[in-house]
SETORVEX-775026 format. One record per residue (C-alpha): residue number from 1; residue in one letter; x negated, y negated, z. Coordinates in steps of 0.05 Angstrom, whole numbers, plus 32768, in hexadecimal, padded with zeros to 4 digits. Example, Ala and Ser with C-alpha at 12.3 -4.5 7.8 and 13.67 -1.06 7.14 Angstrom:
  seq  type  east  north    up
    1     A  7F0A   805A  809C
    2     S  7EEF   8015  808F
This chain:
  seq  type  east  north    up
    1     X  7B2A   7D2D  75F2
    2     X  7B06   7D69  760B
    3     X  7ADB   7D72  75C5
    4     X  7AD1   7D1F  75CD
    5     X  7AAA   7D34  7611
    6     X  7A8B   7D67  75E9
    7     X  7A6F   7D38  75AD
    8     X  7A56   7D02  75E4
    9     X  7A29   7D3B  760B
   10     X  7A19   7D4F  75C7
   11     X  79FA   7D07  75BD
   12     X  79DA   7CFC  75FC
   13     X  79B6   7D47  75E1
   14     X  799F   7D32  75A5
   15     X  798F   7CE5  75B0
   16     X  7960   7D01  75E7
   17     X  7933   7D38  75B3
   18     X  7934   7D02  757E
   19     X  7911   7CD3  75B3
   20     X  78E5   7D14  75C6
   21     X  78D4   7D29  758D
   22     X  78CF   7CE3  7565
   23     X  7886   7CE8  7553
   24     X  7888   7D40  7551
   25     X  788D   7D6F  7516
   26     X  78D4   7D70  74FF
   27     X  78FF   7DA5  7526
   28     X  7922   7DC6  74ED
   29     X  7968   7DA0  74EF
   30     X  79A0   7DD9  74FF
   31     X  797A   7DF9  753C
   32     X  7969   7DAD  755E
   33     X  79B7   7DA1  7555
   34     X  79C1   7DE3  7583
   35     X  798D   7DCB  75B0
   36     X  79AC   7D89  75B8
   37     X  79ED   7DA6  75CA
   38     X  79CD   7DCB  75FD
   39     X  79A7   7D95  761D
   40     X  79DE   7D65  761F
   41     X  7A03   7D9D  7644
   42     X  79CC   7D9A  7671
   43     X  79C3   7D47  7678
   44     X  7A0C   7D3A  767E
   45     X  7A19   7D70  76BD
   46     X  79D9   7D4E  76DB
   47     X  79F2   7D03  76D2
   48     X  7A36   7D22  76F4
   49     X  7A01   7D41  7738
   50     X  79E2   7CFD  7730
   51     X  7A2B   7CDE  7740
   52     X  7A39   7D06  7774
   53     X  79FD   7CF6  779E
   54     X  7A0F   7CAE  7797
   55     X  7A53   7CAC  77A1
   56     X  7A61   7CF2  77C9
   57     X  7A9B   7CFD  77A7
   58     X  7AC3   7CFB  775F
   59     X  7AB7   7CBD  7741
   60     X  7AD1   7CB5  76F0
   61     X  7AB4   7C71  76E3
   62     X  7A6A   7C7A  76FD
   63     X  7A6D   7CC2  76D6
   64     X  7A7E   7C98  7698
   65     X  7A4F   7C60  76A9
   66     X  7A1D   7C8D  76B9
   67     X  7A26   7CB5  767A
   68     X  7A28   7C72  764E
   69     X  79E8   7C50  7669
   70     X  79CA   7C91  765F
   71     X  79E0   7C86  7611
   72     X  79CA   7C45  7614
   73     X  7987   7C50  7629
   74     X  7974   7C8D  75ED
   75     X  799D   7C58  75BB
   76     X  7969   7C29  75C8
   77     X  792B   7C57  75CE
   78     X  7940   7C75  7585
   79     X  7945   7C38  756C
   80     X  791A   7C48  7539
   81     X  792C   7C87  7523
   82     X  7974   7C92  751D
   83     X  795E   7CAD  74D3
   84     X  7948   7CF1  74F7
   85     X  7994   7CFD  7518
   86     X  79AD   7D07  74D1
   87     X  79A7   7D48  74A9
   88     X  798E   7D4E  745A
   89     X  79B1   7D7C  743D
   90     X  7993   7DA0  740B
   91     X  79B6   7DD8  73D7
   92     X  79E4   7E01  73FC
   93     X  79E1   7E50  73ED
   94     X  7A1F   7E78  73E6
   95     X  7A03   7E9E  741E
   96     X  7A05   7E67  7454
   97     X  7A4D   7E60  743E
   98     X  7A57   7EA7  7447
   99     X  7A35   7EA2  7496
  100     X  7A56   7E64  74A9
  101     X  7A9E   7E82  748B
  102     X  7A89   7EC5  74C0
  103     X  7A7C   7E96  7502
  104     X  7ABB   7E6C  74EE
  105     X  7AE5   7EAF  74EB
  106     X  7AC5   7ECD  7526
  107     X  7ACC   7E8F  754A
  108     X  7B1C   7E92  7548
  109     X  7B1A   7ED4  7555
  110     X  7AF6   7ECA  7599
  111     X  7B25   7E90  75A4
  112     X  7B63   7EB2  75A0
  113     X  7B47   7EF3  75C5
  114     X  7B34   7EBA  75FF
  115     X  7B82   7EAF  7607
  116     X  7B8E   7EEF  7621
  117     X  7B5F   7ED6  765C
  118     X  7B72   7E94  765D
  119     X  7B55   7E83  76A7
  120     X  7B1C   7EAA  76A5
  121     X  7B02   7EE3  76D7
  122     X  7B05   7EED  7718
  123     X  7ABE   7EC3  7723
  124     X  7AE2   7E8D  76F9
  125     X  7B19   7E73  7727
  126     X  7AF5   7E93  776B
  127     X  7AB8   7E6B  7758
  128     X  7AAB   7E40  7725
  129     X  7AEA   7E28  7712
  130     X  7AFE   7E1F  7764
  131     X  7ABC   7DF0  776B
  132     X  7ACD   7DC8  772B
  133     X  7B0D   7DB7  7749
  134     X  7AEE   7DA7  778E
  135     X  7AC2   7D73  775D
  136     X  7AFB   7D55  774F
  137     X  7B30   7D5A  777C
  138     X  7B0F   7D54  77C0
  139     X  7AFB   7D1E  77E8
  140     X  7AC3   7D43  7809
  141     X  7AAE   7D71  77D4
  142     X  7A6A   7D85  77EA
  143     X  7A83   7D9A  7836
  144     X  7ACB   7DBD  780D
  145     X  7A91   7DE6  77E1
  146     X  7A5D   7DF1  7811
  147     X  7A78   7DFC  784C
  148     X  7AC3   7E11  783F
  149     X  7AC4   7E48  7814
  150     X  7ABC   7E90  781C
  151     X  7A77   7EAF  7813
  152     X  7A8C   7EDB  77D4
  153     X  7A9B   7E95  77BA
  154     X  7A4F   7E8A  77BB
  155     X  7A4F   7E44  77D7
  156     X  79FD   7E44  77CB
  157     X  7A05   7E4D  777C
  158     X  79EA   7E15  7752
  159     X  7A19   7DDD  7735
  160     X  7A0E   7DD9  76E9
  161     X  7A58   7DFA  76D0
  162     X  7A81   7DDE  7705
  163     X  7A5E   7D91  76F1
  164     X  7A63   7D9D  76A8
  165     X  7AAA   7DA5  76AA
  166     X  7AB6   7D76  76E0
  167     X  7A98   7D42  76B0
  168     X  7AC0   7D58  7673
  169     X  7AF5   7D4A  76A0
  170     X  7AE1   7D04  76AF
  171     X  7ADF   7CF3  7663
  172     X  7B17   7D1A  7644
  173     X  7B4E   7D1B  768A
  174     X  7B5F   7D5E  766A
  175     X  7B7C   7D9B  7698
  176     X  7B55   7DBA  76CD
  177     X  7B5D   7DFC  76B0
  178     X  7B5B   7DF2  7664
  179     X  7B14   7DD4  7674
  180     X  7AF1   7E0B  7685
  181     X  7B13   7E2F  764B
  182     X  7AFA   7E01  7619
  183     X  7ABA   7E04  7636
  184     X  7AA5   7E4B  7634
  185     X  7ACC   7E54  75EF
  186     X  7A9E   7E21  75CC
  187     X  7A60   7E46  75F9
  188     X  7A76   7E89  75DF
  189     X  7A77   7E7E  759F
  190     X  7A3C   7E46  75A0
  191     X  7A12   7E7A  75BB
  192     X  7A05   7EAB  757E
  193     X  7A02   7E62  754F
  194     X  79BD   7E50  757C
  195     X  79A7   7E98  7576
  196     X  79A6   7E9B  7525
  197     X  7991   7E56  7529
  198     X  7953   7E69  7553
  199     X  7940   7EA6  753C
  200     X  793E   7E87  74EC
  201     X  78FE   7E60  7500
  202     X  78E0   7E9B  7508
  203     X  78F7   7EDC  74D5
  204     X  7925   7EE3  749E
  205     X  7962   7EB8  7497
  206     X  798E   7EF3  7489
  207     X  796D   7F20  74C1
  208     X  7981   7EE5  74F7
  209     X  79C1   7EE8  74E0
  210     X  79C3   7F2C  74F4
  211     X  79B9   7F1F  752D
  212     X  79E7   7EE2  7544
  213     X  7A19   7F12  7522
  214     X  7A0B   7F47  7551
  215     X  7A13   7F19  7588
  216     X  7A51   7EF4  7575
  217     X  7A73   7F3A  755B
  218     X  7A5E   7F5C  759A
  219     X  7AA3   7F6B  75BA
  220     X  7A85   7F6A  7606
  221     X  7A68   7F30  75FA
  222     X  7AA0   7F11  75E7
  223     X  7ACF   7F26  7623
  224     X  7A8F   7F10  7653
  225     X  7A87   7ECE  7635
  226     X  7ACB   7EBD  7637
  227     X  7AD6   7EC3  767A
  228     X  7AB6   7E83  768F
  229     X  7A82   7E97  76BD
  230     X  7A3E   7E78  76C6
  231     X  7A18   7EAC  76A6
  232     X  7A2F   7E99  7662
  233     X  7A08   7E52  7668
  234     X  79CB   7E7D  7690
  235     X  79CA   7EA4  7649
  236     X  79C1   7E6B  7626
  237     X  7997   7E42  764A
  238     X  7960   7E7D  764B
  239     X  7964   7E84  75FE
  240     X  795B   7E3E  75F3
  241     X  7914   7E4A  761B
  242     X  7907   7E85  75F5
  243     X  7913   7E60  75B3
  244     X  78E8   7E21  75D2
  245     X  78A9   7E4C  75EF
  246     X  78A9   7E77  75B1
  247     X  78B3   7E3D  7585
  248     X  7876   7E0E  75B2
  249     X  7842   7E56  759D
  250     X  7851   7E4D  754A
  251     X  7838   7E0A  754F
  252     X  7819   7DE4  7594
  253     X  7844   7DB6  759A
  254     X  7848   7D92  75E2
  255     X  7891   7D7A  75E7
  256     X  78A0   7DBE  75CC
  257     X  7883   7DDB  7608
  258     X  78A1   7DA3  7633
  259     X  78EA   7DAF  761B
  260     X  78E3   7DFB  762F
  261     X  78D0   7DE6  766C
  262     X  78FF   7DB4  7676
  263     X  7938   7DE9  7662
  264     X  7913   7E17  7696
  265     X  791C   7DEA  76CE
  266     X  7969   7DD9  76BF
  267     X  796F   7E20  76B0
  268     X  7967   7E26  7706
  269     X  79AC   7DFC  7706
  270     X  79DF   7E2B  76EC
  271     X  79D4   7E65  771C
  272     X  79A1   7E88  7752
  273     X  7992   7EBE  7717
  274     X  7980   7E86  76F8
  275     X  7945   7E6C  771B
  276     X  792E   7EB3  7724
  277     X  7929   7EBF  76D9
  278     X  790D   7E71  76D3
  279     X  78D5   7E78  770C
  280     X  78C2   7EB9  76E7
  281     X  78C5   7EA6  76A0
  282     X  789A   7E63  76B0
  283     X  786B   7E88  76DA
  284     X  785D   7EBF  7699
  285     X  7858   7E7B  7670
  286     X  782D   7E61  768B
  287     X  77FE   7E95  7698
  288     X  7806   7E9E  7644
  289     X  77F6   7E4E  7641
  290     X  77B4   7E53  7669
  291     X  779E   7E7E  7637
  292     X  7798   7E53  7606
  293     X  7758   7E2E  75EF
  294     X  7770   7DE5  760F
  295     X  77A5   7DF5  7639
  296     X  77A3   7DBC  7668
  297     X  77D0   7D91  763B
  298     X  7807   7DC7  762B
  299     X  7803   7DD1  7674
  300     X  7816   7D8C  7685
  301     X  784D   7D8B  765D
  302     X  7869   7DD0  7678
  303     X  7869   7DBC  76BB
  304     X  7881   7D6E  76AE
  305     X  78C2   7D8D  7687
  306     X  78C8   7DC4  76C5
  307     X  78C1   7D94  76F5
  308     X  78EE   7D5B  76D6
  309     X  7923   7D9D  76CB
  310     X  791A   7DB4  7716
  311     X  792F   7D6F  7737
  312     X  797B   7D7A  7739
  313     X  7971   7DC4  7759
  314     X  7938   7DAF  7785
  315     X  796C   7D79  77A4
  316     X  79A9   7DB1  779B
  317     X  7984   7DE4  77C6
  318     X  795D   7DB0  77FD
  319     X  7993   7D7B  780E
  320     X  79D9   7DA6  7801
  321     X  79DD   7DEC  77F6
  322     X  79EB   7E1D  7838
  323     X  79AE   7E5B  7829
  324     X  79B6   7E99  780A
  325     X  79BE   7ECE  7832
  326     X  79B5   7EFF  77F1
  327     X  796F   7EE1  77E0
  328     X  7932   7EE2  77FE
  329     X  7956   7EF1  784C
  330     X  7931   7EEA  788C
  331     X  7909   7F1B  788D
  332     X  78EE   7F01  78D4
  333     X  7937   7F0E  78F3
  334     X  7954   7F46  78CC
  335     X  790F   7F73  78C3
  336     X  78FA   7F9A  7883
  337     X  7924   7FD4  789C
  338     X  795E   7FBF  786B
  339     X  7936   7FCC  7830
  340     X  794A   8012  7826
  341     X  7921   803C  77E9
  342     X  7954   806A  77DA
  343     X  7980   8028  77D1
  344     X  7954   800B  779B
  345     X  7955   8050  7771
  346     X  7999   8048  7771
  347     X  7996   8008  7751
  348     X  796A   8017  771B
  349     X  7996   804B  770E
  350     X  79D0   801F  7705
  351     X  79A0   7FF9  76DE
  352     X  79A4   8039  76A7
  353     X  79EE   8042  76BE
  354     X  79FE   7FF4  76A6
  355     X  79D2   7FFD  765D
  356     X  79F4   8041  7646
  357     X  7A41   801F  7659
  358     X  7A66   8027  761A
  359     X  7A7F   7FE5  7622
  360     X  7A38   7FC6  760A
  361     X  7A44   7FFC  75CA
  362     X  7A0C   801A  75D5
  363     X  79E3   7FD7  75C0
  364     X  79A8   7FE2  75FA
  365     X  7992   801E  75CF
  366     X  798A   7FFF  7587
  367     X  7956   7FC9  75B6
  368     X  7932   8003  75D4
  369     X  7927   8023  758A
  370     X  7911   7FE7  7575
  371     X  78E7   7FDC  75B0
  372     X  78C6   802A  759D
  373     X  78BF   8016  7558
  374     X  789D   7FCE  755D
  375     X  787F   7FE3  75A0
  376     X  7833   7FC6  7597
  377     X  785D   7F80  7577
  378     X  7880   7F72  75C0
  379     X  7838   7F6E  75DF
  380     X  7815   7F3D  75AD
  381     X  7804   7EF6  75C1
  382     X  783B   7ED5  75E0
  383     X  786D   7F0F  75D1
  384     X  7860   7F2D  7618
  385     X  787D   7EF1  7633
  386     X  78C5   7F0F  7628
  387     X  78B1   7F60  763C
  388     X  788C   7F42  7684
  389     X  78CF   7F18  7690
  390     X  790A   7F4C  7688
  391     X  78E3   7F88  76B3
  392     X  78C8   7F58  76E1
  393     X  7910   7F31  76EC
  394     X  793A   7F78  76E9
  395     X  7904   7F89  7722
  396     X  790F   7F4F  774A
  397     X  795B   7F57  773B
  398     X  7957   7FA4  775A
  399     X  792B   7F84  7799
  400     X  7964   7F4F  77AD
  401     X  799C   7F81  77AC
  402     X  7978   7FB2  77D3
  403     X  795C   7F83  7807
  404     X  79A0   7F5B  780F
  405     X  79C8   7F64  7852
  406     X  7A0B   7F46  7834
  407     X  7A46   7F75  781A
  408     X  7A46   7FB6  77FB
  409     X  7A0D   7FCA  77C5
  410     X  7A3A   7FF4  779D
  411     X  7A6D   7FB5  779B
  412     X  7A38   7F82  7789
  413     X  7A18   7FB0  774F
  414     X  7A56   7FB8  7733
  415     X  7A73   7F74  7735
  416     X  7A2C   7F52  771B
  417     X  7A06   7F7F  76F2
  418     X  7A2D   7F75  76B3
  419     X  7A22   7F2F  76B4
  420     X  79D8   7F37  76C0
  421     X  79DF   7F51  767C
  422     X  79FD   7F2C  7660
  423     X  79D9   7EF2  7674
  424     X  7994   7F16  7656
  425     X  79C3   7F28  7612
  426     X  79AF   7EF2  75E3
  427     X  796F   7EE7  75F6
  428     X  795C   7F2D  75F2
  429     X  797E   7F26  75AF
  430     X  794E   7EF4  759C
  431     X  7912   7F18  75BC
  432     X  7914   7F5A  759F
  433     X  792B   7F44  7556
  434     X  78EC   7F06  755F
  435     X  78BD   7F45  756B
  436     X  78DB   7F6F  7535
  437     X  78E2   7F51  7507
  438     X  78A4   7F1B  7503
  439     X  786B   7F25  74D2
């Protein structure tokens, strides 16, 4: 019943970029699939928030209602052109055979290295997993997560994971904890499918295979993405804008530009690093959009698709969630006098620390050769977009841990950098092979 869940979000995904894209260029087939997975992950966690807010606590039948009207509606605004949701399928090459027989392999690999950590890490079942059964068990959910747990617990964070699997729970009834492993299984291994996927639109198929196999063979990225944290969805959720902005610059399209957008703003829902890297990745687009000859309609677009994406964080962060004493603190009350110089050298040495850890095997280096050897290519056109946004967010990273008053620096670097990371993996994936390896 959990995969059932799984197929419905997938329809309330792709019903949605059919309607979008009804009148568009045709997205090639394969990638919009991956997108529509993605997006449904999205719709279905927000139509869960939107329950909450009416009924304040765990309610099955208006998630299912919700969910179904929701159906409904996109059934009837595709009514005329259901003949876009099916694929033609053309000859199929040996070699396709070949990739999809690799993924299929390395997907029961990662499934059966996932048993070993069966409930996840400690992040999983101290935080995410903990709120997703507050969802659902409590009467007063909102007041149990917001007010009753510890700080470590992060009682500010963003929703999206603990609402996704709260409404997979609501369709399938399914354990509490075999949820969440599901989940970031099918995430884990979906991941590295959307990155091949994306990159193909853009260099040679056998190149982007490369490089999903990189990802998906990668054995740290493996053990991170299986341990059902957030940061697994935050990865994905910022190469789907990637693959959207750099997708929107090949060809003008305005619901191309609205989609990344619209991923931008959800993007804010999964976690705070998440609407750090989306406030700085829109800003850098559109700076990149007003160059263009007639930028006013792209712009419109952008900011309709952030601002329809923002709504469910906007009301998160207003109406519910306690502040964060980790970003952006008083400085009125506390003074400047906790930002400490000698602390932020420290962090950008971790920074190095983190990206020479055998455990990445040694894959920060083969970017930076790249990086020397296509250096002019990551400053072309649009391709500066992705350089401005990982100094300026591993900047802005380095500025909140030195100016936070809570806990220990050396205990917060080395319990969050490696997800950072990992987060910025994929994408970064997609980035430097896009620049490399584009004529």
């Amino acid at each position: 019943m959990i995969f059932f869940a799984f197929i419905i979000s997938f329809f309330t995904g792709i019903l949605t970029l059919n309607w979008l894209f009804k009148n568009s260029q045709k997205m090639d087939y394969p990638l919009r699939i991956s997108l529509s997975f993605v997006f449904g992950l999205g719709i279905c966690a927000i139509l869960t928030f939107l329950s909450f807010i009416l009924f304040g606590k765990f309610n099955q039948p208006a998630i299912i209602i919700l969910t179904v009207l929701y159906l409904a509606l996109f059934l009837y605004l595709n009514n005329n052109t259901y003949n876009r949701l099916y694929p033609k399928f053309g000859k199929i090459k040996f070699s396709s055979l070949f990739q999809i027989a690799c993924f299929l392999i390395a997907s029961i690999a990662i499934y059966y290295i996932s048993i070993q950590n069966r409930y996840g890490g400690w992040d999983a079942w101290a935080i995410w997993n903990l709120k997703m059964k507050m969802l659902i068990l409590s009467n007063q959910p909102f007041k149990d997560i917001f007010e009753r747990i510890h700080i470590h617990a992060h009682p500010d964070y963003p929703l999206f994971l603990p609402l996704l699997n709260t409404w997979i729970y609501a369709f399938s009834k399914a354990d509490l904890n075999q949820i969440p492993f599901i989940t970031t299984n099918l995430l884990t291994i979906f991941c590295p499918v959307l990155l091949f996927f994306g990159l193909k639109q853009f260099i040679k198929h056998n190149i982007a295979f490369l490089a999903g196999a990189l990802l998906i063979l990668h054995p740290y990225y493996v053990f991170r993405g299986v341990t059902q944290y957030a940061d697994l969805l935050l990865g994905i959720y910022l190469l789907s804008s990637f693959i959207y902005i750099f997708q929107f610059t090949g060809g003008n399209e305005s619901k191309t530009i609205l989609l990344a957008g619209l991923f931008l703003g959800i993007m804010t829902f999964i976690k705070n690093e998440g609407i750090v890297l989306s406030g700085l990745l829109s800003l850098f687009t559109f700076l990149f959009l007003l160059k263009l000859k007639k930028p006013s309609a792209s712009i419109k677009s952008f900011l309709i698709g952030l601002g329809i994406g923002l709504i469910p964080t906007l009301i998160f962060k207003i109406f519910l969630a306690p502040s964060n004493p980790d970003i952006l603190p008083i400085l009125s009350e506390q003074g400047i006098n906790f930002f400490k110089p000698n602390e932020f050298f420290y962090v950008i040495s971790a920074f190095a620390k983190e990206t020479l850890r055998k455990e990445w095997c040694y894959t920060w280096f083969v970017f930076f050769i790249m990086f020397l050897f296509g250096f002019k290519k990551y400053f072309q056109k649009e391709n500066s977009i992705g350089i401005l946004l990982f100094v300026s967010y591993l900047i802005m990273v380095a500025l909140i841990y030195t100016t936070s008053t809570e806990g220990s620096l050396e205990w917060w670097i080395k319990t969050s950098l490696a997800r950072l990371y990992f987060a910025l993996l994929p994408s970064i994936i997609f980035y430097c092979y896009y620049c490399f390896y584009r004529e």
